[in-house]
N, C-alpha and C positions, 0 to 999 in steps of 0.2 A: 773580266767580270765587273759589274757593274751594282752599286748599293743597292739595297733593297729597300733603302729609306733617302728622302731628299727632306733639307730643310725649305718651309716655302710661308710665305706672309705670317713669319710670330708663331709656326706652327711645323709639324710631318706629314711627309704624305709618306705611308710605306706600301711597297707593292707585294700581295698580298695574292695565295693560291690556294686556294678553299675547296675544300672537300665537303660536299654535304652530306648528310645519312651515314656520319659516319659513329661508329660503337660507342662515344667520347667527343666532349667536347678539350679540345687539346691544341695546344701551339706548337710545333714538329720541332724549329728551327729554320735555318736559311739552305733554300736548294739552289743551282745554280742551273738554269734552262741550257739546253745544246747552243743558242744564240750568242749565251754569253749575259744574259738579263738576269739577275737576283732578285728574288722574292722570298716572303717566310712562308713557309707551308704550315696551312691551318688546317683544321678537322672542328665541324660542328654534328652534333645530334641531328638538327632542325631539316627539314623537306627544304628543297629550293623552288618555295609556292607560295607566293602573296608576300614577298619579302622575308621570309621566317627565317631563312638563312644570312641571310646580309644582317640580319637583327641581332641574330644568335654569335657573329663574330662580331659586332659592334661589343656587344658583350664581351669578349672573352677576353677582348684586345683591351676593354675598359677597366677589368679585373685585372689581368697578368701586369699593365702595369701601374696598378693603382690608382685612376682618376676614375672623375665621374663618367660615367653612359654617357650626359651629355656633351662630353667633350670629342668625343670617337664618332666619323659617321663614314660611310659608303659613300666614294666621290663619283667613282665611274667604273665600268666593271658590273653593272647592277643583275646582268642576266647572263654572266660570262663566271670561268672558273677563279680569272685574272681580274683581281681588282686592283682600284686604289684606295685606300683609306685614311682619313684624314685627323690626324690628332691635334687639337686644339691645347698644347702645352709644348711649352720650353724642350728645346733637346736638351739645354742641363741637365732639368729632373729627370728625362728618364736615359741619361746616355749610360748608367753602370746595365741599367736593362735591355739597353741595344749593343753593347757591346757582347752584353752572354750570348744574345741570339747571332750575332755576327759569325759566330762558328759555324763553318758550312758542315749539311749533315754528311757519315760516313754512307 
């Protein structure tokens, strides 16, 4: 198994599986792919049209762990379920918040 988050220039990238149109916008937790690859499985409201979705988990991710919008963006992954997304802050501040999601779901 393999983190679902990497530390990389002053910042995170975490690898991230996004569900669009979904009932809720909502963070699941960490799933573990047949490969052996980790990622957090996410859930947004927003259509995956004109970016509405990559926008709508820039948010959520920006909310859940307390920074600004501006610090969260969509690195690669832009028209795919698998992305990477990049946070612009310390893994100090948010390591008690990566630590919760680190439990993989039942």
């Amino acid at each position: 198994m393999t983190a679902f988050y990497r530390e990389r220039d002053g910042g995170l990238e975490l690898f991230v599986r996004l569900t669009p149109k979904a009932s809720a916008d909502r963070i699941g937790g960490v799933e573990t792919a047949a490969d052996g690859r980790s990622y957090l499985a996410a859930k947004v409201r927003a259509v995956p049209e004109n970016g509405a979705a990559n926008a709508a988990l820039e948010q959520l991710i920006a909310g859940h762990f307390g920074i600004a919008r501006s610090k969260v963006s969509v690195r690669a992954g832009h028209t795919s379920r698998l992305k990477t997304v990049r946070i612009d802050a310390g893994q100090s501040s948010l390591a008690a918040s990566l630590a919760a999601l680190s439990k993989p779901l039942s």
